[in-house]
N, C-alpha and C positions, 0 to 999 in steps of 0.2 A: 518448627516453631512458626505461628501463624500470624498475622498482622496484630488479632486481639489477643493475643500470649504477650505480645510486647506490649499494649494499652495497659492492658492489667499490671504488668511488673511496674512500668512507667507508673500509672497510680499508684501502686502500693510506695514507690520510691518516692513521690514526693509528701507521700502521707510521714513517712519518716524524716524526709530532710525537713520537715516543718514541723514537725514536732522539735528535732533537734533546736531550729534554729529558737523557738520560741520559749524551749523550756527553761532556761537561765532565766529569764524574767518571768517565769512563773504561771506561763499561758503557755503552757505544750499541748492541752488540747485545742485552743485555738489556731496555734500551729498544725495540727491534724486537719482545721476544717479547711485553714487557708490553703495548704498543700492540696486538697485533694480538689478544691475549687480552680486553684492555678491550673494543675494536669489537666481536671476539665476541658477546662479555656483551651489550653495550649490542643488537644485531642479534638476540639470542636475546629480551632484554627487549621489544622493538619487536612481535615475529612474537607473541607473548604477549598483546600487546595490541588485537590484530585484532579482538576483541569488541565494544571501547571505540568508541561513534559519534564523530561530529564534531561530533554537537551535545551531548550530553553532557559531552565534554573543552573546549569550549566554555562553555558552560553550568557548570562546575566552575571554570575560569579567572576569570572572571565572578566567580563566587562571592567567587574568594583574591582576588579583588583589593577587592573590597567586603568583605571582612574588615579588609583589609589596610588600606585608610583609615580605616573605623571605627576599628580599634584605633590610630590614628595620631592620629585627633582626639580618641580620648578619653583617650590618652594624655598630649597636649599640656594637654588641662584640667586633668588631675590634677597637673600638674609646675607650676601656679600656685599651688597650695599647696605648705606647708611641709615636705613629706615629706624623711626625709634621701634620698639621695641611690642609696644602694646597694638599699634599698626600692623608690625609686622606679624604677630599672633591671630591678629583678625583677617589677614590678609590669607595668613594659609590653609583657617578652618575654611573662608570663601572658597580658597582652588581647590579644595579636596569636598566639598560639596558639587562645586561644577562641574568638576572633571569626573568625580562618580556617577555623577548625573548623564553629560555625556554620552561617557564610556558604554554605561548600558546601555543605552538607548541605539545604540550603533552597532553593537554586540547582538543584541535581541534583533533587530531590523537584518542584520545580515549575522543570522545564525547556521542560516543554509549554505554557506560557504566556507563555518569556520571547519580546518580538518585538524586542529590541533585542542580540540575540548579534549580534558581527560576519557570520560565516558563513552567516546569511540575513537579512542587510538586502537588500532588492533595490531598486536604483535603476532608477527606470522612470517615464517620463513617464506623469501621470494617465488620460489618454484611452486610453493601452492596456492593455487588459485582455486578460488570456490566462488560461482559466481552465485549472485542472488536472484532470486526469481518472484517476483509478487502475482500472484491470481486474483482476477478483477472478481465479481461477481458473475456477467455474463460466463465466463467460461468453468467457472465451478458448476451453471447449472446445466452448461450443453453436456456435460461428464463424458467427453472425449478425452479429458486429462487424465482419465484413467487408465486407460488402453498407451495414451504416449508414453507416458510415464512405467509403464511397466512393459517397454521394449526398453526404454534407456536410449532413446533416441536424444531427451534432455537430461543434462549431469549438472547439479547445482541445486542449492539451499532455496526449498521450495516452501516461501511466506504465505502466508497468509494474513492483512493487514487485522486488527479489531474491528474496526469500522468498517470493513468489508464483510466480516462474520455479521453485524450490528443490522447490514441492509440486508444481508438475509434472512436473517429473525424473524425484521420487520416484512419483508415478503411473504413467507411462510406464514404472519399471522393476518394478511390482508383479508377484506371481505368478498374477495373477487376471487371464486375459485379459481379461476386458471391461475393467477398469480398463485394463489395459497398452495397450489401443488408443484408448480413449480421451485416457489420457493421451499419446500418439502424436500422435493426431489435433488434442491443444491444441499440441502443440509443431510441428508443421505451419502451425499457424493463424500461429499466434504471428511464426513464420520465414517465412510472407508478409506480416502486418500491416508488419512492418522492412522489408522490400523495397518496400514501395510508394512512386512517387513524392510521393503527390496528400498525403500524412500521415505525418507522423514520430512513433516510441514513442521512449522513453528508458526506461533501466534507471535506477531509484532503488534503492541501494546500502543506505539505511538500514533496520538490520536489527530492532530494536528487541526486543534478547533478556532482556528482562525480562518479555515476555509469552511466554507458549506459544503459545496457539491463532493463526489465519493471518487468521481474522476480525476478532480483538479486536487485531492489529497493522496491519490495512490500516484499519480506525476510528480506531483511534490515528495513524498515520499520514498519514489524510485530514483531520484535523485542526489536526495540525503542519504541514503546507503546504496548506491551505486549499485543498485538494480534493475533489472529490463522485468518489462511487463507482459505478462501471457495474456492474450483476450481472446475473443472474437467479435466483439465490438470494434466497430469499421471505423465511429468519429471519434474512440480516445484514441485507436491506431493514427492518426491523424491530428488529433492533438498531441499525443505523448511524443510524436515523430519532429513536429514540430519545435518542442521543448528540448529536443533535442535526445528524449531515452532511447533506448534498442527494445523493440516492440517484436513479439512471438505471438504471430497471426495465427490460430488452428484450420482459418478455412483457406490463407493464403498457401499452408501448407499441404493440405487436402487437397487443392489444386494444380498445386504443383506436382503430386501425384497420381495423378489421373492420368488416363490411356493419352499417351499421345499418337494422334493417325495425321495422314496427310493424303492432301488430294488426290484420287485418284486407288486410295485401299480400298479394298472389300469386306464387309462384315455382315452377320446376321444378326438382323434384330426385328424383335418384336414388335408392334403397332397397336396402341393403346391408348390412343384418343386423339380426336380434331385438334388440329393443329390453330394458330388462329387465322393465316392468308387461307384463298380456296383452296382447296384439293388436298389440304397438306394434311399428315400425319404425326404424328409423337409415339418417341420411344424413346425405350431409356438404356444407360450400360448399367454394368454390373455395379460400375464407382457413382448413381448417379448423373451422369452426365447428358443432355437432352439431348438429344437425335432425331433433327426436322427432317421427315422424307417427301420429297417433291410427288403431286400428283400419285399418290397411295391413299385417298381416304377411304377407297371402298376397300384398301385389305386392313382396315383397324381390324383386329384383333387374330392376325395371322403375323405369322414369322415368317420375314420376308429377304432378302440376299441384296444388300445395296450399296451404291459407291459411293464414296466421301466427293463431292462438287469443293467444298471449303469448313473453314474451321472458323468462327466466331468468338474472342477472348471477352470476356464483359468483367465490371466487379462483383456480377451474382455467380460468376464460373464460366464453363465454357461450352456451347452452344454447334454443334456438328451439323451441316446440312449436306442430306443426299440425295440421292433417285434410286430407283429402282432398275436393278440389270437383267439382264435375264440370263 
C-alpha cells in the first residue's frame, strides 16, 4: 500500500463520517461535500509538511508532553494553597501554555542530543555492533568504493544520505560537461554499489533543511546516528574531524599502502618527463608514487637502475628522490 492508497481510503472515509454526521438533520449530502472538503484540507496540510523530519516532529512531541507534566505538577502545587478558585483555573491554563511552549522549543533546539525519542531507540543485543557508514558525494564519484568494499576490508551499514543522491542529480544534470559526466559516472557507481550481493546501501531519508551546505548535513547527520564518514575530500576530513566524527579517508588509505623504501634501496624505474629543478627526471611506481631522479634528464624515456637519496611525505602522497647508480 502506497501513500495515495491511504489519501484515497482517507477521502472516501471522511465522505462517510460526513454524511453520517449530517444526515439526522437532513443534510447528509452536505455532509458528503463538507467531508471530502475537510480530507482535502487536512491532505493539502499533510503534503505541506514534507519538510518536517521524523525526528524533529518527534523531538517536539517529547517536548508537549514534558511541558505538559511540568505544568501538571506545578499546577497541582499551587492548588495546596488558598488561591480562589477561578484564579486558580487561569493560572494553570497559563503554565500548561508556557511550559508547552518552552518545552518545545528546547526539545527542537537540542534534538541532536536527545537519545531517548521513541523513533530511534534501537533494541539490539550488546555483542552486536553494526557500525554505520555515510558516503559523501566526492567518494561515490572517485568509485574506488567499489573495489574496498568488495575485499571487505570495511564491515558496516553502508548509507547513503537523500541529499547526497539530490547533489548528484544535480551534478549529472549541470551544463558543464565535465561536471555532467562526472556526475553520470557517480550515479553509475552508485546503481552498482545497490546491486551487489556481497553489501547492501540504504537510502537515509533525513534531510535536515536547517542547514544548506551538503557538508555541514552529512556532519550533522553522522552524528545523530552515530556514523563515520567515508570521503576523499580533505576539508570535510578536517571539519567532520573537528566535530569530532571518525572520518575513512580513501587517499589516506591508498597511502598508507604504498611501497614503502628507504634510503639507500635500489629500484628500476623508468624516466618519463622533466622534472621541474635542472637536470631532474620523473618517474612513476607501479602504486603511483612520483620518483624524482637527480641529473637523468638526458635518460627520459629509458629504464634506469637508481638509489633512493630520501623519501618526501606531503598531503598530495609521497614523493621518492634518487640518482642514478651504475
Amino acid at each position: 500500500m502506497n501513500i495515495l492508497s491511504i489519501r484515497i481510503i482517507f477521502v472516501c472515509l471522511s465522505l462517510f463520517v460526513g454524511y453520517q454526521v449530517m444526515d439526522p438533520f437532513g443534510k447528509g449530502f452536505l455532509g458528503i461535500f463538507v467531508g471530502i472538503g475537510a480530507s482535502l484540507l487536512i491532505i493539502g496540510l499533510e503534503m505541506g509538511m514534507r519538510r518536517v523530519s521524523t525526528r524533529g516532529l518527534s523531538s517536539g512531541v517529547f517536548g508537549l508532553i514534558l511541558g505538559l507534566i511540568m505544568s501538571k505538577l506545578v499546577g497541582d502545587a499551587i492548588s495546596l494553597t488558598a488561591m480562589p478558585h477561578y484564579m486558580l483555573s487561569t493560572l494553570k491554563v497559563g503554565l500548561t501554555v508556557i511550559f508547552s511552549y518552552l518545552c518545545m522549543v528546547v526539545a527542537l533546539r537540542g534534538q541532536d542530543e536527545f537519545s531517548l525519542v521513541i523513533p530511534y531507540i534501537r533494541l539490539r543485543r550488546q555483542d552486536q555492533v553494526e557500525e554505520a557508514i555515510l558516503l559523501d558525494t566526492s567518494v561515490i564519484i572517485d568509485g574506488r568504493i567499489q573495489d574496498i568494499l568488495r575485499t571487505k576490508f570495511i564491515d558496516g551499514k553502508i548509507i547513503v544520505p537523500r541529499f547526497v543522491l539530490k547533489e548528484l542529480q544535480q551534478i549529472a544534470d549541470s551544463t558543464d560537461s565535465i561536471k555532467r559526466q562526472r556526475g553520470r559516472r557517480g550515479l553509475e557507481i552508485l546503481n552498482s554499489l545497490q546491486k551487489a550481493d556481497s553489501f547492501s546501501v540504504t537510502i537515509n531519508e533525513e534531510d535536515l533543511p536547517d542547514l544548506k551546505e551538503v557538508d555541514a548535513k552529512l556532519v550533522r547527520l553522522a552524528k545523530i546516528i552515530d556514523a563515520k564518514i567515508l570521503t576523499v575530500d580533505f576539508n570535510l576530513n578536517r571539519v567532520a574531524s573537528l566535530e569530532g566524527v571518525t572520518v575513512l579517508n580513501i587517499n589516506e588509505l591508498a597511502n598508507s599502502l604504498k611501497m614503502v623504501l628507504f634510503p639507500g634501496e635500489h629500484m628500476q624505474i623508468k624516466l618519463l618527463k622533466e622534472g621541474k629543478e635542472f637536470n631532474q627526471a620523473i618517474g612513476y611506481l607501479d602504486d603511483g608514487t612520483m620518483v624524482v631522479v637527480e641529473d637523468a634528464r638526458k635518460f627520459i624515456g629509458q629504464e634506469m637502475r637508481v638509489v633512493v637519496t630520501s623519501v618526501l611525505q606531503t598531503p598530495a602522497g609521497r614523493m621518492i628522490f634518487t640518482k642514478i647508480t651504475r
